[in-house]
N, C-alpha and C positions, 0 to 999 in steps of 0.2 A: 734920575741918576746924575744928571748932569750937577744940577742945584747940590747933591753930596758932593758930589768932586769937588764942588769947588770951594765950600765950605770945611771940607779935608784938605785943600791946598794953602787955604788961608789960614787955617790953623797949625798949620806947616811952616808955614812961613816967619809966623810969631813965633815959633820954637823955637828955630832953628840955628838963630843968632846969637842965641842965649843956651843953647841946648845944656843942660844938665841931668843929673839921673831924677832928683826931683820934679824933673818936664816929663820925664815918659816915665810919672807914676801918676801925673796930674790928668792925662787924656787918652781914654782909649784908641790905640790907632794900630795900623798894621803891623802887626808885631806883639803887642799887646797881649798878657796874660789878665782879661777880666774878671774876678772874681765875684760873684754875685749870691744873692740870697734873697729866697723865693720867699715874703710875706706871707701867703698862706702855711707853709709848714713851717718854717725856719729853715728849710735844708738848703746847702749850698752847694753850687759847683765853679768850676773854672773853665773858663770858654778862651779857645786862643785864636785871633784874629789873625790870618792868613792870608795869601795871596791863594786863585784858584784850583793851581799845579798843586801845591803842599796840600788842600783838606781833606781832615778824615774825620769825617763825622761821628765815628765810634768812636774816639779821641777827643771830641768836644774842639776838635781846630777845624775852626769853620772858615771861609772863605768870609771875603769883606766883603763880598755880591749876592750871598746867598740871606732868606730874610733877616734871620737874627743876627749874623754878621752885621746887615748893615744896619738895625737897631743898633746894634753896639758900638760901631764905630761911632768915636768923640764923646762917648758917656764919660762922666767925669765920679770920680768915688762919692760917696755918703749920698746920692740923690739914688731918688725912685724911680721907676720907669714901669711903663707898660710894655712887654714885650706880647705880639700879636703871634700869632702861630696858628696853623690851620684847623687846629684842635678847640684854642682858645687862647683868651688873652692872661697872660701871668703878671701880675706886679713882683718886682722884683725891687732889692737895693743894690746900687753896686759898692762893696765890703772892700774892694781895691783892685788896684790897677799894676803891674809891672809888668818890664819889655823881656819878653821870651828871647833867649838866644835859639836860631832856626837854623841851626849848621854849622859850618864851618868859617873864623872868622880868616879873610885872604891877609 
């Protein structure tokens, strides 16, 4: 966990200075609408990367702690991935990335 955080902070950090809407469509990160698509059938879903207070699992907004959360956090679009699951392992592409608005902005 530790080694995530800190590779989530440091790619935070490169963002952040330069932040644009083309930045939070280039990296999954908190906040993140990941769109992805399952190699074995073609089907896809959208997964939203959360904080732990917000997830709702029947919603597909998963927490960034929990396991595919934290598979997903910093996946970057058009690359494959193996997401692991207690079921089994899924290859997946991720089809894109945009930052969910989570409330109310102050």
């Amino acid at each position: 966990m530790d080694q995530l955080l800190g590779h989530y902070c440091a790619a935070l950090e490169q963002l952040i200075p330069r932040l644009a809407v083309e930045d939070l469509q280039s990296t999954a990160l908190i906040g993140s609408r990941v769109r992805l698509q399952y190699l074995d059938d073609g089907s896809e879903e959208t997964y939203t990367i959360v904080f732990p207070a917000l997830a709702e699992p029947d919603r597909l907004m998963v927490s960034f702690l929990s396991p595919i959360g934290i598979q997903l956090l910093l996946a970057v679009p058009d690359k494959i991935y193996t997401l692991d699951t207690p079921a089994c392992s899924l290859d997946v592409r991720i089809q894109g990335i945009e930052f969910a608005q989570l409330g109310e902005v102050c």
